[in-house]
C-alpha positions in Angstrom: 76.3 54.3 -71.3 79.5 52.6 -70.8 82.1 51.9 -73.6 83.5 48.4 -73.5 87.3 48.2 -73.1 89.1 48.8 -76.4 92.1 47.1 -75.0 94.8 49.7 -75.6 95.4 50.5 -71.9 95.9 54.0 -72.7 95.7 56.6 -69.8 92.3 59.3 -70.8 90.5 61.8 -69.2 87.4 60.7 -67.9 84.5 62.2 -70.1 81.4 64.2 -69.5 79.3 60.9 -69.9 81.6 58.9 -67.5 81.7 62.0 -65.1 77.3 61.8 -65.2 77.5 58.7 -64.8 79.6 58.9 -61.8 77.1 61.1 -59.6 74.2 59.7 -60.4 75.0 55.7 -61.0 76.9 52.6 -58.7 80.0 53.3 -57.3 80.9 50.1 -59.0 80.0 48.3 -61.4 81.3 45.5 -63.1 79.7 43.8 -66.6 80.3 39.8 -67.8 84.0 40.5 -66.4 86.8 37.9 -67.3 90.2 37.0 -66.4 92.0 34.8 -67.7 95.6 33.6 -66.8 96.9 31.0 -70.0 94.3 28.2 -69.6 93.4 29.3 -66.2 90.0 31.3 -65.8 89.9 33.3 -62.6 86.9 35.3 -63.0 84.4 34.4 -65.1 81.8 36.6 -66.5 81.2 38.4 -63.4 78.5 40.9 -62.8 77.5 42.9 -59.6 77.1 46.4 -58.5 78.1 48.1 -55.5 76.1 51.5 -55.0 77.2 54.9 -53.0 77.0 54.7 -49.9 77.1 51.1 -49.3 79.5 48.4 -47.4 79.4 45.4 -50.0 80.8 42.3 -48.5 82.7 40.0 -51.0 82.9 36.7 -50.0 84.5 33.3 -51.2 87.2 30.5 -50.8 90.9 31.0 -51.5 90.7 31.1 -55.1 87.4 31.7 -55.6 89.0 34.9 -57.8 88.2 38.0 -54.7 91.5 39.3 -55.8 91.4 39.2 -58.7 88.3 40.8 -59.1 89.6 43.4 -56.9 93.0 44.3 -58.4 91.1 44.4 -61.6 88.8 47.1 -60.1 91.9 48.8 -59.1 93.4 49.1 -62.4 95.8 46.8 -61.7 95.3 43.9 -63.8 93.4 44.5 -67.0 90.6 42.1 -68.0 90.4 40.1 -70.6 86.7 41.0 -71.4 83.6 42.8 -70.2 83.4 46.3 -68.8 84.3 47.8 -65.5 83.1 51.1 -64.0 84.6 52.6 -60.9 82.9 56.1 -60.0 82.1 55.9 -63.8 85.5 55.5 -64.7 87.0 52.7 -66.4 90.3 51.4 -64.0 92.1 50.4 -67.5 92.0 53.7 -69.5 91.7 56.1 -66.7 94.6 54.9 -63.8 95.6 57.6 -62.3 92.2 59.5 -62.2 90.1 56.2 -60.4 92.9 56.1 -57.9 92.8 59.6 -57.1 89.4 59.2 -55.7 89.6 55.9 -54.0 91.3 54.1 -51.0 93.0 50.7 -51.2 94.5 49.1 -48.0 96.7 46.5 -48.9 97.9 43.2 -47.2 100.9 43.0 -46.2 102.0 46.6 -46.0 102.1 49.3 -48.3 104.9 51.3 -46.3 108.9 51.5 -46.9 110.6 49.6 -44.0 112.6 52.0 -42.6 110.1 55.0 -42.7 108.3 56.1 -39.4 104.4 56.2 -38.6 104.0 60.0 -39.0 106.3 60.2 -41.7 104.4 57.7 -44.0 100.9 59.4 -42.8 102.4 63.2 -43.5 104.1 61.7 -46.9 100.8 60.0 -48.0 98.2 63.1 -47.2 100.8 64.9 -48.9 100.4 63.7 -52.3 96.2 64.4 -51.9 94.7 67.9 -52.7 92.3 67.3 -49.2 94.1 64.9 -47.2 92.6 64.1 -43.3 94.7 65.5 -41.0 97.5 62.5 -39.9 97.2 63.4 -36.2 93.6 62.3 -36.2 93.7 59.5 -37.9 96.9 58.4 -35.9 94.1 59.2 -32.7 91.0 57.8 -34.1 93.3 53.7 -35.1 95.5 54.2 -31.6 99.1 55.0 -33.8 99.9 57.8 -31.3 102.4 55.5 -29.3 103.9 54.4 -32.0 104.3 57.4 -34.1 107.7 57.2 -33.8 108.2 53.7 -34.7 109.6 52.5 -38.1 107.4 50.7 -40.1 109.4 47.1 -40.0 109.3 47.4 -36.0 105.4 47.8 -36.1 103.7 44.2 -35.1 101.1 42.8 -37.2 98.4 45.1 -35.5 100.0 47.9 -36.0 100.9 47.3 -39.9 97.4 46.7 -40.4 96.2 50.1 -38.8 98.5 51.8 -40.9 97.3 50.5 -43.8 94.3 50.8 -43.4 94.8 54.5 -42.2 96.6 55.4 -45.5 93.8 53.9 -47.6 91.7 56.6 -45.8 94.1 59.8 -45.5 93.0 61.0 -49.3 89.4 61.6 -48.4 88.4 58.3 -50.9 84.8 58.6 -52.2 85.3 54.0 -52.4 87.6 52.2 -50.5 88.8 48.8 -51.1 89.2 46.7 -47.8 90.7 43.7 -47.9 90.8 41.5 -44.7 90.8 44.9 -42.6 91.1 43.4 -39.2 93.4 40.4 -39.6 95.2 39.7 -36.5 93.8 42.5 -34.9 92.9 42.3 -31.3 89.3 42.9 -29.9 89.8 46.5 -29.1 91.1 47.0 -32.5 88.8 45.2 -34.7 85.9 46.6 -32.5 87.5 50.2 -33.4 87.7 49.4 -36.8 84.3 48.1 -37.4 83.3 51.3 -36.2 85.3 53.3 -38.3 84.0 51.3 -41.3 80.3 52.2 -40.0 81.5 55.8 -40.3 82.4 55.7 -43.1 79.2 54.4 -44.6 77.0 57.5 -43.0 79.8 60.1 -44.4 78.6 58.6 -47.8 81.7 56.4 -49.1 81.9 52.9 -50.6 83.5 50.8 -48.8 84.4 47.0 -51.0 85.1 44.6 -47.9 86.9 41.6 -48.6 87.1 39.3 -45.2 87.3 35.5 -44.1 85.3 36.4 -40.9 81.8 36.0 -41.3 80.6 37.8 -38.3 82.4 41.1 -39.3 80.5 40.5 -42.9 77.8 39.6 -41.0 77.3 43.3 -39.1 79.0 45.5 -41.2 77.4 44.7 -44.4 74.5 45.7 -46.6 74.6 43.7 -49.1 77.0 40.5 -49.5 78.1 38.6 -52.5 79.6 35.1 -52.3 81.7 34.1 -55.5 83.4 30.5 -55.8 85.8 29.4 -59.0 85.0 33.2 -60.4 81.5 33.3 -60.4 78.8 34.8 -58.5 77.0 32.2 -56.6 74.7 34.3 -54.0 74.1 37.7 -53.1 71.5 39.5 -51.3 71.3 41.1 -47.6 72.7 39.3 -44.3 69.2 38.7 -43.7 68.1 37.7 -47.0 71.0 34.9 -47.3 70.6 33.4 -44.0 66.2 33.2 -44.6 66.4 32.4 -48.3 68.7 29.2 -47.3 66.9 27.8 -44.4 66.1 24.5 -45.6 64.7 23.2 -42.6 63.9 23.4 -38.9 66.8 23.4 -36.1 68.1 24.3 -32.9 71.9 25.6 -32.9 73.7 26.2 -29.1 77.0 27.2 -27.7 78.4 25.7 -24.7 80.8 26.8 -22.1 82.9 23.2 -21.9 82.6 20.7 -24.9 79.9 18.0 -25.2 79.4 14.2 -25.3 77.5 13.7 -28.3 76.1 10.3 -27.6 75.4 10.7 -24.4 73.9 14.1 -24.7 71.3 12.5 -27.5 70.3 9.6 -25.2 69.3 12.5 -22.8 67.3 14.2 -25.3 66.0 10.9 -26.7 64.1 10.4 -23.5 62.1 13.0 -24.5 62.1 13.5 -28.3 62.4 9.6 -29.2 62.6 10.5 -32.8 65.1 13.0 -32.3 68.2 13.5 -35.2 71.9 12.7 -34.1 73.2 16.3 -32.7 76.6 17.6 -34.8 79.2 19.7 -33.7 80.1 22.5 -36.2 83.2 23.8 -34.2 84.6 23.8 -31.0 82.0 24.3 -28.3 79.3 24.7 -31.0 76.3 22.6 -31.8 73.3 21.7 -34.2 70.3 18.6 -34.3 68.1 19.9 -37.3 64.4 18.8 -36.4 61.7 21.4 -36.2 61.8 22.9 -33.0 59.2 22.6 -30.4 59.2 23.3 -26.2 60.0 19.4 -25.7 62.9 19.4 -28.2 64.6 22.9 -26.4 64.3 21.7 -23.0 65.3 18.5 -24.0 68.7 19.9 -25.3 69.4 22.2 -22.1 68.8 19.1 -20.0 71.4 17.1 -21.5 73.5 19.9 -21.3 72.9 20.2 -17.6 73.4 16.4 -17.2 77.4 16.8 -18.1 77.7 20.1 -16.0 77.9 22.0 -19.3 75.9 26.1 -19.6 74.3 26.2 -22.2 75.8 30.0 -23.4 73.3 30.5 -26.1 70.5 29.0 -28.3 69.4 29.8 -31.4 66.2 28.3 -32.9 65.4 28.0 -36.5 68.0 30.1 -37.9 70.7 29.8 -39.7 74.1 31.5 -39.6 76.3 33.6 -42.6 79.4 30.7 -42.0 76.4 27.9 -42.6 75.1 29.3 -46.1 78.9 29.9 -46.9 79.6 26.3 -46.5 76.5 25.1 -47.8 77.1 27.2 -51.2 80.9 26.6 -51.2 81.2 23.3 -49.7 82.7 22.2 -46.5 86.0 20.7 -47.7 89.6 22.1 -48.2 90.2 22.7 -52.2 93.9 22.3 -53.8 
């Protein structure tokens, strides 16, 4: 069973129990967690499990607490109550030994300015007892060219595959992700989603933290959306976009933006009782009414009456970025 933080912060070794607990429990586990900054609560009495083997989205606005929760499970910032268990260890009493056994890519770095590619990868495997050989993982997140290359003369891409190829050169049974394909280009973020993926089937943990839905969307088993420190849903992809479907709709993406009200007097002709149709982004649309033969051909031709493709249509369901907004709310927080 785990033993609640005694709040000394002293460094011991793990013990049989923990060690159990370890191979045959969660990867991670976190119990009514808070953090507290002066009058400031950041995360408040936060629960959720992450088991071995799994990619667990964590999802929420800037400030929702993500890292927060994070650093805490990193042993970085001690909480001010409940328990934490990473690989049956507690982050706060045990340091050294959680981070022996897990990855963390950081934002924003991680490497000394002046050092070169190989260098950092050959300095970083190492200080590990079974590191991954550099050269492959230079091959496998395309570093080869820039082997060479000091860190501070690395673009953005190339920082980012670093990092993110240090968190993985000790062999970590969980890795902490956090926004792992940030300004990364197609290629790259296509290369590291399926890098992630392999990771997964070797049997690691992998903690994603992202602002892209689509990449939480496909690369995660379960997700967990937390706003002003709380948990506020959680379940599968699949589960989250069903369990919020509140009604019937047809969503479609166009090839050249739409006029709205001329588009609905189109599909008025038709479907007289049809709902105004919204825009959600940028060449992306919605009218929420059940859908029915009339209503879906109705929408194509209006589409076709402005010269405009219809790229795709979805009927009745409802997108990851939709439940987010619905849960989290659509406008921009202070």
């Amino acid at each position: 069973m785990a033993t609640p933080f005694d709040g000394s912060g002293e460094t011991s070794v793990p013990t049989a129990s923990d060690t159990s607990a370890a191979a045959h429990g969660a990867a991670l586990e976190l119990r009514d967690v808070v953090r507290t900054f002066g009058d400031t609560t950041a995360v408040d009495h936060l629960s959720l499990t992450a088991a071995r083997g799994e990619i667990l989205a964590l999802l929420g606005p800037n400030g929702a607490g993500k890292t927060t929760t994070i650093e805490m499970c990193e042993g970085f910032t001690r909480p001010t109550s409940g328990e934490i268990r990473v690989l049956g260890m507690n982050p706060v009493r045990s340091p050294d030994q959680v981070r022996r056994r897990i990855g963390i890519m950081l934002q924003g770095g991680g490497s000394y300015s002046g050092i070169r590619v190989a260098e950092m990868l050959r300095l970083a495997a190492a200080y590990n007892a079974d590191p991954h050989d550099p050269e492959w993982l230079m091959d496998i997140l395309g570093l080869q060219g820039v082997r060479r290359t000091t860190y501070r003369r690395l673009s953005g891409g190339q920082q980012q595959r670093l990092s993110l190829a240090l968190a993985l050169i000790g062999r970590p049974e969980l890795v902490f992700l956090d926004e792992p394909t940030a300004g990364l280009d197609a290629q790259s973020r296509l290369a590291v989603w399926d890098l992630v993926t392999a990771l997964r089937a070797d049997g690691v943990t992998v903690i994603l933290t992202t602002h892209l839905m689509d990449e939480a969307e496909a690369l995660a088993d379960r997700i967990v959306i937390m706003d002003r420190g709380r948990v506020v849903a959680s379940g599968t992809p699949a589960e989250l976009t069903a369990g919020h479907a509140t009604s019937g709709r047809v969503s479609f993406e166009t090839d050249s933006p739409l006029d709205l009200d001329r588009a609905l007097a189109v599909v008025s002709r038709t479907v007289p009782e049809a709902p105004p149709l919204e825009a959600v982004r940028p060449l992306s649309y919605r009218i929420s009414a059940d859908a029915t033969p009339e209503l879906v051909s109705a929408v194509t031709l209006a589409a076709a009456d402005q010269g405009v493709l219809v790229r795709r249509l979805d009927v009745d369901h409802r997108s990851l970025e939709d439940v987010f907004l619905d849960i989290t709310g659509r406008s921009l927080r202070s």
